[in-house]
N, C-alpha and C positions, 0 to 999 in steps of 0.2 A: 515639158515646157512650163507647165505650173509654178514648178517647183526651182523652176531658176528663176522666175518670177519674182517669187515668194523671198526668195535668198537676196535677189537685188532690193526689194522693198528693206528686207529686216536692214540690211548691208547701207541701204542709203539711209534709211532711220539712223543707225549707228553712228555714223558719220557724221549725220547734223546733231545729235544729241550730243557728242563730242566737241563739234563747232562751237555748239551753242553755252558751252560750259565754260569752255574755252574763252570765251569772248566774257561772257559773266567772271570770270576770273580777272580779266585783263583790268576789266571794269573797276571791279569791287579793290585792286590793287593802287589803280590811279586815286581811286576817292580815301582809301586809307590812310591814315595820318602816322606820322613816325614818333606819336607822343610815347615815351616809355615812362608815366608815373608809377611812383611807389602803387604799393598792393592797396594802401588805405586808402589814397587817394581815387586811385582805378575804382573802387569801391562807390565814392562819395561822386562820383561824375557818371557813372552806371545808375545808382539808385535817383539820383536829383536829375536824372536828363540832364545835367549841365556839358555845356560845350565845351569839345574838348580845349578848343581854341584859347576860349577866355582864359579857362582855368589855367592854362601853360602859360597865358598873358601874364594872370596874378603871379603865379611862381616864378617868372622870369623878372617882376617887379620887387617880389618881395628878396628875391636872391642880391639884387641889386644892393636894394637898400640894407641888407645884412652885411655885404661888402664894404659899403662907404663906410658904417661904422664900423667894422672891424680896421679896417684903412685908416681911419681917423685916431682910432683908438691908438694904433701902433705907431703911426705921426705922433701922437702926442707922449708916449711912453721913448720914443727915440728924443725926443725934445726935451725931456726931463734928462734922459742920460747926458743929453751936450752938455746942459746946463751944470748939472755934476758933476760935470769932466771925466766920466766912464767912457766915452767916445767923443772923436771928434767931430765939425759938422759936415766934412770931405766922410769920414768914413758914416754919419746916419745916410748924407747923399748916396754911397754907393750900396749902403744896403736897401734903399729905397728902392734903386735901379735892378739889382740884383734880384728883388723880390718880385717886380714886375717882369723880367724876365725870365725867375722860372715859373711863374704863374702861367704865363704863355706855353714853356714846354710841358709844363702839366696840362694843360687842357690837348693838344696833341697825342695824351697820353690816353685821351677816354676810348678813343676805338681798337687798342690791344686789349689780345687777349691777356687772363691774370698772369699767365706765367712771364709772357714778354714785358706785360706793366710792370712786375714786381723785379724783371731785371732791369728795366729803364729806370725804375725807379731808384735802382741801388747805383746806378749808373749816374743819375743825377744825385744822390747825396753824395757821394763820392768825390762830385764834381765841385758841390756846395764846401764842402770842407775844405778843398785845398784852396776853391776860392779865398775863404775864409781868411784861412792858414795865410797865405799870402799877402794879404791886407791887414793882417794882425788883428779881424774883429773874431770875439769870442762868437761861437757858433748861435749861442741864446737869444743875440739878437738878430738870427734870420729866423726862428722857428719862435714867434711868440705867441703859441697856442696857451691851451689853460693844461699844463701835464706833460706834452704829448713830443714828440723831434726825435732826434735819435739813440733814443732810451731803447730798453725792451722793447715796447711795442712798435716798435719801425719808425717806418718816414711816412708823418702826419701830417708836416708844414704848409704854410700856405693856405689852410681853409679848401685843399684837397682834398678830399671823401670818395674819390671813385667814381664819380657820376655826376650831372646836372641839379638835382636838387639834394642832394647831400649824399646821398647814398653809401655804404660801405661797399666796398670792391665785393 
């Protein structure tokens, strides 16, 4: 009689200690934040107690404002081509539009995995080019990185990197 005693004690301890873990799991998943920074960063918000929050604030601020000027930058490099009659201002218009819409299927593209990114991705250069091709703009000016388009090292355009604060894939 003891002894089935004994077994329903260890058996019910078991059970709550399972509960109990269970529920601290549950817990600890709700309060967890889905911040994915770089390794330096994860670093610099570990050792300074800083929050995670803010710090994703600053990075979503600073990412912003690295856009506009990069945005700006390529407005006014399209603006000089009008002006030098390398394009016209119907065809800077549709590369403007063109560029904000594959900015959108890029961003789409951050929760594949590399292999289906890097098909999607060839999927949309592919796509980029006959756009191109068909409007008669030279492909240079949809990818006005510093280097980077569909040379050797792939498809860069867009201020693309793989990830939310720049990341490589």
């Amino acid at each position: 009689m003891r002894l089935k005693a004994a077994v329903a004690v260890v058996v019910l301890a078991c059970v709550s200690v399972l509960l109990g873990a269970y529920g601290l799991s549950a817990i600890a998943a709700e309060t967890q934040t889905d911040y994915n920074f770089p390794p330096v960063i994860q670093k610099l918000v570990e050792k300074f107690n800083l929050d995670p929050a803010k710090v994703d604030e600053v990075l979503q601020q600073d990412r912003k404002e690295r856009e506009a000027k990069r945005q700006a930058m390529i407005e006014e490099r399209l603006d000089q081509a009008v002006k030098q009659g390398r394009i016209t201002e119907k065809q800077k218009e549709a590369i403007l539009a063109k560029r904000k819409e594959m900015q959108e299927k890029f961003a789409a593209l951050r929760n594949l995995s590399p292999e289906e990114r890097r098909e999607a991705l060839k999927q949309l250069r592919d796509e980029m080019e006959k756009w191109a091709k068909e409007n008669g703009i030279d492909t240079k000016w949809l990818l006005m990185g510093k280097g980077r388009g569909f040379g050797p090292r792939g498809f860069c355009g867009f201020g693309f990197k793989g990830g939310p604060y720049g990341r490589i894939m």
